[in-house]
C-alpha positions in Angstrom: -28.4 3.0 9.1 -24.9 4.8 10.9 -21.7 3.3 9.5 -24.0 1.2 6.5 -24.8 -1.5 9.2 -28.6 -2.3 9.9 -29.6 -1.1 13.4 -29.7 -4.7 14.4 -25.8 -5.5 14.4 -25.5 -2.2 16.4 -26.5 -3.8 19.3 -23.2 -2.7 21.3 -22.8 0.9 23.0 -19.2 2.2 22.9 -19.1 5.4 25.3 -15.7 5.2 27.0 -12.4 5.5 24.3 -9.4 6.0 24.0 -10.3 5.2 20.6 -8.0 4.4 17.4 -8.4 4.5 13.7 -6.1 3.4 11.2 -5.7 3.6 7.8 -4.7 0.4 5.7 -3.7 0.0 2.0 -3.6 -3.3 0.4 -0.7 -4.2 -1.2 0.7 -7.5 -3.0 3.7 -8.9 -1.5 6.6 -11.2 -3.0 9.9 -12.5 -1.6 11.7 -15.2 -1.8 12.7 -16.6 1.7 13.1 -14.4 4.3 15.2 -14.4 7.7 15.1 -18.4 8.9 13.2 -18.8 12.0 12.0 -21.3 14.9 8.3 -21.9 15.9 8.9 -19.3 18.1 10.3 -16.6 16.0 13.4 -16.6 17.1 16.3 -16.1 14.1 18.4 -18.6 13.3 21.8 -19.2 11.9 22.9 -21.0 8.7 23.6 -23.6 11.3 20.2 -23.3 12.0 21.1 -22.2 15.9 19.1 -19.6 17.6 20.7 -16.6 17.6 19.9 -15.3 21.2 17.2 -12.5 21.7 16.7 -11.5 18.0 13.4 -12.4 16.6 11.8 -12.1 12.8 8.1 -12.1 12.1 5.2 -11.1 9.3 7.3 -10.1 5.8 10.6 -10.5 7.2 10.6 -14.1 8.4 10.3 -17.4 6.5 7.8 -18.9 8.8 5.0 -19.3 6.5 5.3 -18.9 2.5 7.9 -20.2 0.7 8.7 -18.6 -3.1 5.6 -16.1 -2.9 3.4 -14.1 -0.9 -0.5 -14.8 -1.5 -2.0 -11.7 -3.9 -5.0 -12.0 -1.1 -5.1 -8.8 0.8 -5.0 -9.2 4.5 -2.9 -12.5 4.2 -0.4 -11.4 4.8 -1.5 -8.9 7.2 -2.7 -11.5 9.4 1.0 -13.5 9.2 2.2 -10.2 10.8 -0.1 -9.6 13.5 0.4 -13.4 14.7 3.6 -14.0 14.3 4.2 -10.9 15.8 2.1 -11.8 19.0 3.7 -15.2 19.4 7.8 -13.1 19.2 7.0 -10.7 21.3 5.4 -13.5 24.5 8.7 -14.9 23.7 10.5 -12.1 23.2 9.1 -10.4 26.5 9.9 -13.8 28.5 13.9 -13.7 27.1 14.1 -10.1 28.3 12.3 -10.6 31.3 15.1 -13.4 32.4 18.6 -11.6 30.9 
């Protein structure tokens, strides 16, 4: 039983890397607010203009939670990886045309 699976669910062979590790620690998360943002990520203004080629995502943007983060681990974690994946397509298209 490698890596405390049953043999069944190691089904796949992995022979050709690079491979990556990385080592993550939980934490709980609070803010209140966070930089304002658009469906895309992009920043906005008190006027609530986009504020050309800067973008905010995960912890630093207000895109999902309101007054508090969830104390579920990996929450949060999850906002970051997404949001981050939808700013940078947008982010990558706004450098790609200035």
């Amino acid at each position: 039983m490698d890596l405390y699976k049953d043999d069944r669910f190691m089904t796949l062979l992995v022979k050709e890397g690079p491979f990556y590790a990385v080592r993550a620690n939980s934490t709980t998360l609070g803010t209140v607010g966070g930089a304002l943002v658009n469906e895309h990520f992009e920043a906005l203004n008190v006027k609530r203009q986009v504020i050309d080629g800067i973008y905010a995502v995960g912890n630093d943007s207000s895109g999902l939670y309101d007054s508090s983060y969830p104390t579920i681990e990996g929450l949060s974690n999850a906002f970051a990886w997404n949001s981050g994946r939808i700013a940078g397509r947008y982010a990558s298209a706004y450098a790609a045309m200035n």
